[in-house]
N, C-alpha and C positions, 0 to 999 in steps of 0.2 A: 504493500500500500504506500504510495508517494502523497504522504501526510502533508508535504513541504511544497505540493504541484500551485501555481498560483497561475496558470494558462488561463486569458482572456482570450475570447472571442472577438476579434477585428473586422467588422463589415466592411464595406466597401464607402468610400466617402461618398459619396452620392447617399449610398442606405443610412449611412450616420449620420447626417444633417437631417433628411426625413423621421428621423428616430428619436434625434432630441426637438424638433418640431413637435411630435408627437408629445414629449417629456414636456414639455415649456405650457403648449395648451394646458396639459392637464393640471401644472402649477396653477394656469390661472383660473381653474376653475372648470374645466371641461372634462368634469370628472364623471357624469354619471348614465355616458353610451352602452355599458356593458357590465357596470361594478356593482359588485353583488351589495345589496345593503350592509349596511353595520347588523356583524352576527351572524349575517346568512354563511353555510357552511356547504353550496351547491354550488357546482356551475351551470349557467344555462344554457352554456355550449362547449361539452367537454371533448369534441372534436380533437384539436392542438394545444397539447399541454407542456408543460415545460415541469418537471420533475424536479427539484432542487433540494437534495441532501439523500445521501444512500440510501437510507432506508424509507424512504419514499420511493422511491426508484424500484427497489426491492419487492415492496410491497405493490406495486402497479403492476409489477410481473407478476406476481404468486395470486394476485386475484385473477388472471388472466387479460388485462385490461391496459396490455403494450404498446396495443394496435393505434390508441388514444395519444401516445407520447411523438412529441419530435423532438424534443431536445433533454437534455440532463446536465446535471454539473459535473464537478470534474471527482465529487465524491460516488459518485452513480458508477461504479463499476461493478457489478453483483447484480443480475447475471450476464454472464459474458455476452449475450446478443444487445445488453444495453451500450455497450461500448461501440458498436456500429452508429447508436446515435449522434448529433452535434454536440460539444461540449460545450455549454456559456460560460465556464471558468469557473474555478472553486467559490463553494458556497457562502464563506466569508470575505470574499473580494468581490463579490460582483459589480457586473456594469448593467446601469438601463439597457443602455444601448445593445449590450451581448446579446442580454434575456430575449428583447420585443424585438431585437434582425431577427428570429424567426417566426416572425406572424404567430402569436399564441392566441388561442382563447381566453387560456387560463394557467396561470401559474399555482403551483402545488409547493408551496414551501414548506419546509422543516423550521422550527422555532430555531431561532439564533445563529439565524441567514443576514447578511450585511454584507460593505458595514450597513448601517442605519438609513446615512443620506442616499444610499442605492435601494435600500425598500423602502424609505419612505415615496421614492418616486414612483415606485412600482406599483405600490399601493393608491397610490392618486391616479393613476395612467389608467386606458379605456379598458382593461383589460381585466378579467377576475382574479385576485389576488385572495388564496386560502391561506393560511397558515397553518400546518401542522403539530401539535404540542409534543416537546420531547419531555420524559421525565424519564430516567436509570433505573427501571423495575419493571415487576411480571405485567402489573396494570396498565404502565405508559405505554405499554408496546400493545396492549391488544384495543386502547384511544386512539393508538396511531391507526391503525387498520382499519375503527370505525368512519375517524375521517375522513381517512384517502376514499375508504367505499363510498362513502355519503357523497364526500364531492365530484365522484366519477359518476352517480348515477346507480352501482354498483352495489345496493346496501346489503342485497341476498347473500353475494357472494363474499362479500366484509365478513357477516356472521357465520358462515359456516367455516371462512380462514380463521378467525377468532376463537372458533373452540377449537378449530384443531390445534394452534398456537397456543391455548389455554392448557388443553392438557396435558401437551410437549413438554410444556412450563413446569408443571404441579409434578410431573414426573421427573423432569429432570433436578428439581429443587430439593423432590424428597428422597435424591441420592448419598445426601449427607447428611439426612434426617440423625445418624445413629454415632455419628464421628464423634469420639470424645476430645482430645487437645484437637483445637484450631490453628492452622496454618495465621503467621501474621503475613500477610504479603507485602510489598511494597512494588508499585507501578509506577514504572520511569517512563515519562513520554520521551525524553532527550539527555545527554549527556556529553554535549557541543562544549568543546573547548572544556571538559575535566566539570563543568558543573551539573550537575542533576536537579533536572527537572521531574518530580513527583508529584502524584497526582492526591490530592485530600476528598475532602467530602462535597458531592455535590456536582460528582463527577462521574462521564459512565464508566471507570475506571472502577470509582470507588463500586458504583451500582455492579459491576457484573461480579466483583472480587464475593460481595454480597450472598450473594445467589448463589453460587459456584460453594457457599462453605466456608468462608473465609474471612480473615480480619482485616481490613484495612489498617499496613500500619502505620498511616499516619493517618489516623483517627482523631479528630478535632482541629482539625487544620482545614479550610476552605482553599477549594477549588485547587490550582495547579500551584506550587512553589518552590523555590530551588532550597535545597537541601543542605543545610549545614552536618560538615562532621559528626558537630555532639547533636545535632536532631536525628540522625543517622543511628546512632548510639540510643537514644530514647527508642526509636520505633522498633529496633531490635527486629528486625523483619528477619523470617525463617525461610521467604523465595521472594527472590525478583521476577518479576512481570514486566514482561515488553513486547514492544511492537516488533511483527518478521518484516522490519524494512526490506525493499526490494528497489529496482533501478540503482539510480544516482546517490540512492542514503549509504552514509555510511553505517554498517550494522557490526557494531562492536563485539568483539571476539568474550568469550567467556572469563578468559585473564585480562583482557581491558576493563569489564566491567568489575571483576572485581579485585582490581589491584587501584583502583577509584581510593582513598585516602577515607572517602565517607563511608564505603564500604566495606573494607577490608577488614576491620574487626567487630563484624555481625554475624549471627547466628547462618545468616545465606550464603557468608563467603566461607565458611566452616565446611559446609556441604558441597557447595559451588552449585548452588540452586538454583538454575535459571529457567525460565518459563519462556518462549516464544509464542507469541500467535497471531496471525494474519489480523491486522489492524480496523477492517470494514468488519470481520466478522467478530474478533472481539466485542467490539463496542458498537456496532451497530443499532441493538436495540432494534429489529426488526423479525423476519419469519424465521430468521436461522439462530436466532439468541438459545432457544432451546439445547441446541446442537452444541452449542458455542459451550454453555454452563456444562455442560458433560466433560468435555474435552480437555475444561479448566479444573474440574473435580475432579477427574481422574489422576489427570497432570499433578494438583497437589497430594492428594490422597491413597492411587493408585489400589492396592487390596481388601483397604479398608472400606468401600465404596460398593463392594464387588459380594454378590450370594445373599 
């Protein structure tokens, strides 16, 4: 997963003058040819969608309702025929102009799409803008699925993804029902230049470590932060968790990460505990989270999990 991709879509200058013309009316108020009221959660013409954050993407597939998409961002890799699509650039750098060069009906975004001043425009433009709600648990992910259904038109086939996701869920959670000591984990999104970046609470990090059986250990610490020695030393983590970069990342060898100065006298560098896992499927939080939470529980737990 190219966590680091920030690929913009470039129209053609002719398309991009028409594009921010389009952007500029709709500042001044020429907002309501096709924009769904405040609340509504439907499009009225889910024809040309534009998919924005993976597991959106994911879930537009697994309902079978593909045929609807012509663009995705650059998180939308999952499943592999999605990547055939146009790419409008990763989901936190967007441009108007990317999203609307492809004539959309409707854009389908994932919460915590930007930056800001790119959906706030988005949002005012003739076009229907939903929003998708993320939250790092079993229940956020089967909201996400009602959404997407509701907004494609799709609601049948939402609910019957939904229990199957739901059950996947319940069974894969209560594989660590019987574990007695807890694995503490500690998930490094980076360790650029010797410093670690970890992930706290409030993150799908923390959310999947969750699920899987496990302790986040750095537990009471919000959102992503770089890691001191002695916080290192506090969290006492028993496996490192990280992303399987691929392409252009550099993906640190087992003795780089734990010959790290933060790491080196904890309970993971003891063992040489390292965890990898494909970074959309980790954390995606979408139809394959079930799959995902096994894969992480077994990784921690291995026989204990197991008859």
């Amino acid at each position: 997963m190219k966590v680091n991709t920030m690929s913009m879509f470039s129209p053609a200058k002719g398309a991009r003058a028409a594009i921010l013309g389009v952007a500029v009316a709709a500042l001044l108020g020429s907002f309501a040819v096709a924009q769904a009221e405040e609340g509504a959660a439907v499009f009225p013409d889910a024809s040309r969608v534009v998919a924005i954050g993976g597991s959106v993407t994911e879930i537009v597939y697994a309902l079978g309702e593909e045929g609807r998409l012509v663009a995705r961002d650059t998180t939308g890799t999952y499943p592999e025929a999605a990547l055939k699509l146009p790419d409008i650039g990763y989901m936190r750098a967007l441009s108007p102009e990317g999203v609307l060069s492809v004539n959309p009906t409707g854009i389908l975004a994932l919460a915590g799409s930007g930056p800001k001043e790119a959906v706030d425009v988005l949002k005012k433009a003739s076009v229907t803008f939903i929003e998708v709600p993320e939250s790092f648990d079993h229940e956020g992910i089967l909201k996400k699925i009602e959404v997407v259904g509701h907004a494609l038109g799709a609601d049948g086939k939402a609910e019957a993804l939904a229990k199957s996701v739901d059950a996947d869920l319940k069974a894969a959670e209560a594989l660590t029902a019987n574990v007695g000591a807890r694995k503490r984990v500690l998930f490094i999104l980076s360790m650029e230049g010797g410093k670690i970046l970890a992930a706290g609470e409030h993150t799908g990090a923390n959310g999947i470590i969750r699920l899987a059986g496990g302790v986040n250990a750095m537990e009471g610490v919000q959102g992503y932060k770089q890691l001191s020695d002695e916080a290192a030393l506090t969290a006492r983590p028993d496996v490192i968790l990280m992303m399987d970069r691929g392409g252009g990342d550099h993906k640190a060898t087992v003795e780089e990460v734990f010959s790290n100065p933060a790491l080196a006298s904890t309970p993971a560098a003891e063992t040489k505990k390292l965890i990898r896992m494909d970074g959309s499927y980790l954390l995606g939080f979408g139809p394959r989270t079930a799959a995902a939470i096994r894969d992480l529980a077994t990784a921690l737990y291995g026989d204990q999990i197991k008859g």
